[in-house]
Backbone as ProteinMPNN parsed JSONL, in Angstrom:
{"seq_chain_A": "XXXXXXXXXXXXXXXXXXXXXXXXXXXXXXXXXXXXXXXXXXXXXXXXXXXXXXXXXXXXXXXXXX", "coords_chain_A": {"N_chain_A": [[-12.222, -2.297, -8.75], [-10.951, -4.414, -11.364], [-12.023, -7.139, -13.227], [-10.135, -9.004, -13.627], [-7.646, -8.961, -12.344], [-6.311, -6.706, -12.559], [-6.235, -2.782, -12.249], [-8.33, -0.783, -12.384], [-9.376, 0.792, -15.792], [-8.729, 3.958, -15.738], [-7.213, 4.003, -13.114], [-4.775, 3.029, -13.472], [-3.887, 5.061, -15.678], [-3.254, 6.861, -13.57], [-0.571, 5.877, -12.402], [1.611, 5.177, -14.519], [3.653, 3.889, -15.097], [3.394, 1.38, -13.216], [1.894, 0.118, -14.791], [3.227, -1.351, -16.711], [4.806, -3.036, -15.187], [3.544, -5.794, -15.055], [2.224, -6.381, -12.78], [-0.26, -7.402, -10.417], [-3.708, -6.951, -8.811], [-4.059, -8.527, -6.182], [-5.944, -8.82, -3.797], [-8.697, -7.413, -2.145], [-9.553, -3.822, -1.684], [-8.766, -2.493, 1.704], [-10.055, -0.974, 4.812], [-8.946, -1.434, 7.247], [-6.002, -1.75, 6.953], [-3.175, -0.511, 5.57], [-1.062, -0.11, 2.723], [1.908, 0.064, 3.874], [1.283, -0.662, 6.614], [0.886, -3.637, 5.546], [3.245, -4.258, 4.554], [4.979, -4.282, 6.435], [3.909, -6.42, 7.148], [1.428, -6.81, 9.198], [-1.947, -6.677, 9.458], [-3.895, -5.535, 10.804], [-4.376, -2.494, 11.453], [-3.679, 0.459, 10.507], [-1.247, 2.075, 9.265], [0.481, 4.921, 9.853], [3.418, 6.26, 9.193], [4.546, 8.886, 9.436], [3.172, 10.228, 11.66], [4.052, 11.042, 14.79], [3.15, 9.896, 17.273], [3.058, 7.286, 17.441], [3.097, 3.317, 18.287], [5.111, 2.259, 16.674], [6.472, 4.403, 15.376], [9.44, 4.65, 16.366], [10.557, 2.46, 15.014], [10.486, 2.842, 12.356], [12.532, 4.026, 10.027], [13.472, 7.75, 9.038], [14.266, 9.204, 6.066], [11.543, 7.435, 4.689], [11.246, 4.509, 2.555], [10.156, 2.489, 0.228]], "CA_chain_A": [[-11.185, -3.157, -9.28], [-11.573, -4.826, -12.603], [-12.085, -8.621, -12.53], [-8.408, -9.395, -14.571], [-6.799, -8.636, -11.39], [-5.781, -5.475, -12.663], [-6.488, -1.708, -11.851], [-9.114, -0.181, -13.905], [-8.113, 1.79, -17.027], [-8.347, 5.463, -14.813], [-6.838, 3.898, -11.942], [-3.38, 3.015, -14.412], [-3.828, 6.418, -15.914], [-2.711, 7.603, -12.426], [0.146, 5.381, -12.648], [1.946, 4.666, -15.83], [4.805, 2.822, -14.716], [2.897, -0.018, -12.655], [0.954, -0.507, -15.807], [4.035, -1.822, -17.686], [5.334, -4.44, -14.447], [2.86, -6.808, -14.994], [1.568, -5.937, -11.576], [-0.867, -8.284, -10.24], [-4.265, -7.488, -7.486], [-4.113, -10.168, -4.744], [-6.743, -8.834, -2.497], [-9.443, -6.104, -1.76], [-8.636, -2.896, -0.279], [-9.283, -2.403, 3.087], [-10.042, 0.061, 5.446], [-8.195, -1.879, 8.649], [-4.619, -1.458, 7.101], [-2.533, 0.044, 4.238], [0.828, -0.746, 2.346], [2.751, 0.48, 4.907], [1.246, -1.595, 7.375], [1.1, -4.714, 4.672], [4.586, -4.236, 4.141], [5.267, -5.007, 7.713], [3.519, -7.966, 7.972], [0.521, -6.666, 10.009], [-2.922, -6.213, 8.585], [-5.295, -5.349, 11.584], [-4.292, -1.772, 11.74], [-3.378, 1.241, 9.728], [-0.244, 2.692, 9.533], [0.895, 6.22, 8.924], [4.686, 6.666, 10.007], [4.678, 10.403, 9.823], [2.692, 10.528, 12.956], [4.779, 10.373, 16.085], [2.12, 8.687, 18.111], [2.842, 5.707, 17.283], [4.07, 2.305, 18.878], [6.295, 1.59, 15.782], [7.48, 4.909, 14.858], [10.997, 4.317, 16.289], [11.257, 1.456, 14.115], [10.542, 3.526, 10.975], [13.425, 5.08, 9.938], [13.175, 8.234, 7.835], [13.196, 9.138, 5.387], [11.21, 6.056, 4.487], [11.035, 3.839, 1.58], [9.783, 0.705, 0.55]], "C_chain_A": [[-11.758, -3.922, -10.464], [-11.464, -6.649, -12.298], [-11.152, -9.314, -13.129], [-8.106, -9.169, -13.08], [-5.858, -7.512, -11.401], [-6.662, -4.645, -12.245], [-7.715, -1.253, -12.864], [-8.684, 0.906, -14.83], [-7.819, 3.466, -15.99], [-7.815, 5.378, -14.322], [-5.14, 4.275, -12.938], [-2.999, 4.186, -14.829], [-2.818, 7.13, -14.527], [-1.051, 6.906, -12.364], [0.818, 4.597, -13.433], [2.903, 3.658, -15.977], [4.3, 1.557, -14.36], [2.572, -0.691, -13.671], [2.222, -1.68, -16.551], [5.178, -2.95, -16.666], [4.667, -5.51, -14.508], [2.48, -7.087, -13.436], [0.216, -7.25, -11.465], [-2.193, -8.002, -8.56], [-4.395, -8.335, -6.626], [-4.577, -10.382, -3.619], [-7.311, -7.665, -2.377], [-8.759, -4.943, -1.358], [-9.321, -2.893, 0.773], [-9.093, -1.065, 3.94], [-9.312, -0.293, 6.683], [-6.925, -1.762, 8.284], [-4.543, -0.858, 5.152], [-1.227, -0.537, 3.548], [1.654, -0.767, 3.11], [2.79, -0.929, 6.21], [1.772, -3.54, 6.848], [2.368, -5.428, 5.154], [5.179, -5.005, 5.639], [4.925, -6.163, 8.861], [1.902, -7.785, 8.894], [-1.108, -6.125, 8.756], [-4.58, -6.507, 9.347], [-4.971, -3.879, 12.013], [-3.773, -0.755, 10.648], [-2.11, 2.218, 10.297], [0.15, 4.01, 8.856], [2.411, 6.952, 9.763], [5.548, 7.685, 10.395], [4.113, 10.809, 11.639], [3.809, 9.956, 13.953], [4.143, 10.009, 17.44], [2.269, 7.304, 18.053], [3.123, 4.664, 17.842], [5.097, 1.54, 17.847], [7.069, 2.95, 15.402], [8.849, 4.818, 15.019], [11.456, 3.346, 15.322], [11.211, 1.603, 12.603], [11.353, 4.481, 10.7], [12.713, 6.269, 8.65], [14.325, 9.047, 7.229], [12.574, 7.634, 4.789], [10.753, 5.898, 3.256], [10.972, 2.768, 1.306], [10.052, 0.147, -1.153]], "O_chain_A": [[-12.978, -4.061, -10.55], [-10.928, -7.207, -11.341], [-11.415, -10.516, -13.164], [-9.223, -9.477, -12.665], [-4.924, -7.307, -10.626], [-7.752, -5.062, -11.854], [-7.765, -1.517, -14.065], [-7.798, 1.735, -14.622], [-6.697, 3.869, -15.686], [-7.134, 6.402, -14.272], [-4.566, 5.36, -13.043], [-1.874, 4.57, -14.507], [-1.803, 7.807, -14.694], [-0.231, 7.817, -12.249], [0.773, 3.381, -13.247], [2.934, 2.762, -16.821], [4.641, 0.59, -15.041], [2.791, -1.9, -13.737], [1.869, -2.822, -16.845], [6.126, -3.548, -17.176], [5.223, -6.44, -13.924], [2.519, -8.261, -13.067], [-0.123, -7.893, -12.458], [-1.933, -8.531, -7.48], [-5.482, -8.906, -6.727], [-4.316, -11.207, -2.744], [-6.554, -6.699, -2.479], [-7.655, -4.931, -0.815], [-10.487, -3.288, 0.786], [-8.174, -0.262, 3.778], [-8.985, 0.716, 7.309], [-6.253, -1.618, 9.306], [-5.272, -0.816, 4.161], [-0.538, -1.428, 4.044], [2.342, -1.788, 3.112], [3.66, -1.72, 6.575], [2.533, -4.34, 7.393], [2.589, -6.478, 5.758], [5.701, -6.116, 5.731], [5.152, -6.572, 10.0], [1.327, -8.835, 9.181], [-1.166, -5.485, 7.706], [-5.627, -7.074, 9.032], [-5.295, -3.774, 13.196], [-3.351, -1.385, 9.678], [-2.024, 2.86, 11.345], [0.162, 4.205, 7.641], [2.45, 7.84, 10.616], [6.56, 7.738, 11.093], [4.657, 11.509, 12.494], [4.311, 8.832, 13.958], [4.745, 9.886, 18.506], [1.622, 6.406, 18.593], [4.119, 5.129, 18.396], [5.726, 0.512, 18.1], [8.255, 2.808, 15.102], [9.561, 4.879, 14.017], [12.593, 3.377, 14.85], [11.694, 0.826, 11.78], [11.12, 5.653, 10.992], [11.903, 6.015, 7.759], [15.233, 9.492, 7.931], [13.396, 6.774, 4.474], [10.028, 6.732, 2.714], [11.592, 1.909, 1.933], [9.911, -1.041, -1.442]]}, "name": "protein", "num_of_chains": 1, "seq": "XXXXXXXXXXXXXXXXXXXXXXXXXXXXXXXXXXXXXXXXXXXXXXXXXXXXXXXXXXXXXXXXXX"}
């Protein structure tokens, strides 16, 4: 991560659009959760809502979007 609180120039490359919201880092990444999880408020676990193992998939409708 670059120390602006932005992406580093390659990272943007991958995504051209973000570059131009004025997007903003607001925290490490982590290996204990993801966006998904984020998104739902939780951030001691990793979420992947394709799997039907889960104890939340019922509450992920799909197709899913955030």
């Amino acid at each position: 991560m670059a120390t602006d609180g932005r992406l580093e120039p390659y990272q943007e490359e991958e995504f051209p659009n973000l570059a131009a919201t004025g997007y903003r880092i607001t925290s490490k990444r982590s290996r204990l959760y993801n966006c998904f999880a984020w998104a739902a408020g939780e951030d001691d676990r990793w979420w992947n809502p394709l799997e039907s193992n889960n104890s939340y998939n019922d509450a992920v409708p799909l197709p899913m979007m955030i």
